[in-house]
PDB file of N, CA, C and O in Angstrom:
ATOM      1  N   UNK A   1      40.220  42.197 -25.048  1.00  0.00           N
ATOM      2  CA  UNK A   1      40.381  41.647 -23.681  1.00  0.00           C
ATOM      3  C   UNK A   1      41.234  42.608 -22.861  1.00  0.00           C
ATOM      4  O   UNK A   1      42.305  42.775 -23.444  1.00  0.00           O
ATOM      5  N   UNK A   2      41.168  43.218 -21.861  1.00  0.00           N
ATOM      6  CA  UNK A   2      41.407  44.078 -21.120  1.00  0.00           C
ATOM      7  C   UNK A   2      41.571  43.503 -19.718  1.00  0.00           C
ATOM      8  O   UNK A   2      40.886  43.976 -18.810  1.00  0.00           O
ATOM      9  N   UNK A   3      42.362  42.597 -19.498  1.00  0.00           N
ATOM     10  CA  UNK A   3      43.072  42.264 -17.970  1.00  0.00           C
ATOM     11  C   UNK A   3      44.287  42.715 -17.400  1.00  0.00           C
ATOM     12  O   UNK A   3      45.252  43.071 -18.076  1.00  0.00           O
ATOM     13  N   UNK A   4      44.251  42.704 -16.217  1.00  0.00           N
ATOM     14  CA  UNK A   4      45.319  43.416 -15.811  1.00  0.00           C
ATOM     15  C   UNK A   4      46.086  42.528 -15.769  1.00  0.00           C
ATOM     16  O   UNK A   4      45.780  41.405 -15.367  1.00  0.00           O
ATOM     17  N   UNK A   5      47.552  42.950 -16.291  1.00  0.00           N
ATOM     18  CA  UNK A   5      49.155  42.468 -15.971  1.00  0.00           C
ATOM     19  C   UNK A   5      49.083  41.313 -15.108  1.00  0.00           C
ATOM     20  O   UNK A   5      49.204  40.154 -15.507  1.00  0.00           O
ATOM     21  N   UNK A   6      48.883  41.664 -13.911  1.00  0.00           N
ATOM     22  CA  UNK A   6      48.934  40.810 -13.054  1.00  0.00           C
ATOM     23  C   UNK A   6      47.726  39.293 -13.301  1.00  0.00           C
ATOM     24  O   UNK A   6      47.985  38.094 -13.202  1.00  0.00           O
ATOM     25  N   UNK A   7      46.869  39.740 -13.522  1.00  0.00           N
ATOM     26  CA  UNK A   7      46.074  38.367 -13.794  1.00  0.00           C
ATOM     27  C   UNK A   7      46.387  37.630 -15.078  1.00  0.00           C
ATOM     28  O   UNK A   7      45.903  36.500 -15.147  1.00  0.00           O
ATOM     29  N   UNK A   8      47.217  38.116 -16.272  1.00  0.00           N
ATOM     30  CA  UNK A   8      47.737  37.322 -17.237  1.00  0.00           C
ATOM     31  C   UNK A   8      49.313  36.601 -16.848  1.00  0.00           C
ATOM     32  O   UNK A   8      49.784  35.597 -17.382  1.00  0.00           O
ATOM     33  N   UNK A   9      49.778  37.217 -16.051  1.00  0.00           N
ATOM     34  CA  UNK A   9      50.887  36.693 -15.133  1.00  0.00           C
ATOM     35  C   UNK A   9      50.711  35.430 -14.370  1.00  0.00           C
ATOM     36  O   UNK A   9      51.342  34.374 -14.332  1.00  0.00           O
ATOM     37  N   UNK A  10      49.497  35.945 -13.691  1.00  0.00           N
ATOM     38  CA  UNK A  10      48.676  35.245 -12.563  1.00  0.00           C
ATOM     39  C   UNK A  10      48.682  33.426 -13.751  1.00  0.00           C
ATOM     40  O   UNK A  10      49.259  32.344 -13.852  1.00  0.00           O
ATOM     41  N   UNK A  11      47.627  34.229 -14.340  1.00  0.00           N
ATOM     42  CA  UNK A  11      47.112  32.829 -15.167  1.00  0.00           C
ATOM     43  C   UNK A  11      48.441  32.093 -15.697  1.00  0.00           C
ATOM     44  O   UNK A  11      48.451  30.896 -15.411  1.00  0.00           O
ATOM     45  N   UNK A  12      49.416  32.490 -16.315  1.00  0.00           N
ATOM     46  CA  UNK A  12      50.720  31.770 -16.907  1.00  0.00           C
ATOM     47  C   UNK A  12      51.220  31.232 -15.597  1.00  0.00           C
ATOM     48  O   UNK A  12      51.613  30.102 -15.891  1.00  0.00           O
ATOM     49  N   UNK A  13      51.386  31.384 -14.543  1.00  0.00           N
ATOM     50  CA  UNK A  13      51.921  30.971 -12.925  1.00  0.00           C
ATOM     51  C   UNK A  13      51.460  29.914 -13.290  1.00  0.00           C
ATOM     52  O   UNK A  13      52.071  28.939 -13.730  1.00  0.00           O
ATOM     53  N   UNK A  14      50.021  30.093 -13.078  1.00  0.00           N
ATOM     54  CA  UNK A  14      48.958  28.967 -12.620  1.00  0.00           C
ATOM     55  C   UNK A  14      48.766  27.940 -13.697  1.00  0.00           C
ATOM     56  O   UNK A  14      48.271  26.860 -13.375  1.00  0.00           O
ATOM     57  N   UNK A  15      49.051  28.131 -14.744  1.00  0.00           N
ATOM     58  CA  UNK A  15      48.927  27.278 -16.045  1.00  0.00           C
ATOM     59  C   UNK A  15      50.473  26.409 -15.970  1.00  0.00           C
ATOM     60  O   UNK A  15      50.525  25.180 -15.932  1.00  0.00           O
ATOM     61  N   UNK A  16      51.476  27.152 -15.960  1.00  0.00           N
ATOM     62  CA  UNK A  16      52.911  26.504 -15.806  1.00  0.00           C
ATOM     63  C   UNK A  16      52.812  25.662 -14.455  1.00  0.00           C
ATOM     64  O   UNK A  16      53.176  24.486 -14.468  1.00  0.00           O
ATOM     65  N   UNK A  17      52.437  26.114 -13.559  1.00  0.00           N
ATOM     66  CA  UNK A  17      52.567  25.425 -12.242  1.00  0.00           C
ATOM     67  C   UNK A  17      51.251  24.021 -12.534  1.00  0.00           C
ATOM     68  O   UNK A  17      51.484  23.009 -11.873  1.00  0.00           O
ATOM     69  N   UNK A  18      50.398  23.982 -13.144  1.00  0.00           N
ATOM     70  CA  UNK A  18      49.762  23.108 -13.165  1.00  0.00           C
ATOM     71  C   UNK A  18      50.141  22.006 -13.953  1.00  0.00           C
ATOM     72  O   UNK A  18      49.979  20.829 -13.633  1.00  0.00           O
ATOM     73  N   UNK A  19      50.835  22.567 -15.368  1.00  0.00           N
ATOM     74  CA  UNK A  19      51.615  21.574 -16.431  1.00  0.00           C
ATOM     75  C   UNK A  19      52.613  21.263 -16.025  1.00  0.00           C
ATOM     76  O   UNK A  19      53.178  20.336 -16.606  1.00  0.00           O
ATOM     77  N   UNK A  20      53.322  21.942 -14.768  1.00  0.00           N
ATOM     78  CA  UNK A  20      55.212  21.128 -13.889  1.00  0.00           C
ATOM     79  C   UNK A  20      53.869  20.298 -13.564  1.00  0.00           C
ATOM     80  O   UNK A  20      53.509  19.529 -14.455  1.00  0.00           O
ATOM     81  N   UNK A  21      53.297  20.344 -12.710  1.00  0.00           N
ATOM     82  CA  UNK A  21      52.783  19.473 -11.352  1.00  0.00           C
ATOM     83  C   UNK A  21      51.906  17.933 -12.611  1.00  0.00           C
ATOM     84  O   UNK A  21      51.896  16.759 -12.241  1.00  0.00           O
ATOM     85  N   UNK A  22      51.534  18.219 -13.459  1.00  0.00           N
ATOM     86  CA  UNK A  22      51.030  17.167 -14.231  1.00  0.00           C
ATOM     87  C   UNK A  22      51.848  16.682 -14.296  1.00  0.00           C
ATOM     88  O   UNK A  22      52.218  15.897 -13.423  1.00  0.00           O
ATOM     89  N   UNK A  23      52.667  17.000 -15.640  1.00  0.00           N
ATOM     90  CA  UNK A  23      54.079  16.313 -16.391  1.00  0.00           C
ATOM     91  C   UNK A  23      55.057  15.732 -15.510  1.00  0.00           C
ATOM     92  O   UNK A  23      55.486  14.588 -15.664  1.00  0.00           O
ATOM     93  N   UNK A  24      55.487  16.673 -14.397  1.00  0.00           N
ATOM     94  CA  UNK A  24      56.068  16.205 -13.363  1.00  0.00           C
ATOM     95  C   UNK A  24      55.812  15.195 -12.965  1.00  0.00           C
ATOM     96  O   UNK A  24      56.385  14.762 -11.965  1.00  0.00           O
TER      97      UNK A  24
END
């Protein structure tokens, strides 16, 4: 798998920000 930095960043943002906003 060959993604750039930024889009595995990207995705952990977007994965954490979705599991605050659930759990939350």
């Amino acid at each position: 798998m060959r993604f750039p930095i930024r889009w595995r960043t990207s995705w952990r943002s977007l994965a954490k920000s979705a599991l605050d906003g659930f759990w939350g």
